[in-house]
C-alpha positions in Angstrom: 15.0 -10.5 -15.5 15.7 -7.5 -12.9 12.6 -5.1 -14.8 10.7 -8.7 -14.6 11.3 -9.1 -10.5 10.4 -5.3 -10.3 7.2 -5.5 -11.9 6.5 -8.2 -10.4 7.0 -6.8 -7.1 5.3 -3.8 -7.9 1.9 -5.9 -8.4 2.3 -8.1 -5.4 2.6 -4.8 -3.3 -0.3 -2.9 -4.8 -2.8 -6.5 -4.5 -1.6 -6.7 -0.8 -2.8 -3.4 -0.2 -5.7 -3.7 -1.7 -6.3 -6.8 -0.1 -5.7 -5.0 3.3 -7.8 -2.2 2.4 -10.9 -4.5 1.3 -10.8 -7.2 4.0 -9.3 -5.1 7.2 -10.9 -1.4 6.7 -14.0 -2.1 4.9 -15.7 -4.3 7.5 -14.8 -1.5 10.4 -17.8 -0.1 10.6 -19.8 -3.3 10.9 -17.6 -3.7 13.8 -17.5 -0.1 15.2 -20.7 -0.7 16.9 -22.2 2.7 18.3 -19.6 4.8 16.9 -20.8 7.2 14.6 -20.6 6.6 11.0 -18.4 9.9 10.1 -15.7 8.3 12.9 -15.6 5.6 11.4 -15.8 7.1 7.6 -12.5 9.2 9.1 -10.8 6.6 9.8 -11.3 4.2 7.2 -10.5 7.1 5.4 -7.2 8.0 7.2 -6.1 4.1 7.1 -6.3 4.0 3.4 -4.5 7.3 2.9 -1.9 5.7 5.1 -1.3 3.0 3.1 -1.1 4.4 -0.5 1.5 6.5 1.1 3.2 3.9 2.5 2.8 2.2 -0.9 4.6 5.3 -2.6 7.3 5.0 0.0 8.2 1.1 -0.7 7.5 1.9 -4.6 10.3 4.4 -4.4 12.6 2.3 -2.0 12.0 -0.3 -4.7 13.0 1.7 -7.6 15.8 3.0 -6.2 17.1 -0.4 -5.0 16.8 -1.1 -8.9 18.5 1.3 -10.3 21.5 1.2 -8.1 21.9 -2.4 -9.3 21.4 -1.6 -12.4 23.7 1.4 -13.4 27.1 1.0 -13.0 29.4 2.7 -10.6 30.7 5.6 -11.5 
């Protein structure tokens, strides 16, 4: 059940980013207006690095949360 809940959670992370990264960044530069499109290129592009970082970071928090409940004490 534990590998189950991990998975699981694995998924929901990586579809929320994605979710953030389609809805939120990709619409920017219809709303950036006058910017130019390379400032707005750089930050969409900085925003999505970001987060797939972030998502390695909570991956690994996750894994280790895991595997501390899973191995015994020793």
């Amino acid at each position: 059940m534990g590998l189950a809940l991990l998975i699981t959670g694995m998924w929901a992370m990586l579809i929320a980013i994605a979710a953030f990264l389609v809805l939120v960044v990709a619409p920017l530069e219809s709303v950036a207006g006058e910017t130019p499109r390379i400032v707005v290129s750089a930050i969409q592009a900085l925003t999505a690095i970001a987060a797939v970082v972030l998502f390695v970071f909570a991956l690994s928090r996750l894994k280790r949360a895991y595997v501390n409940r899973k191995l015994p004490r020793v």
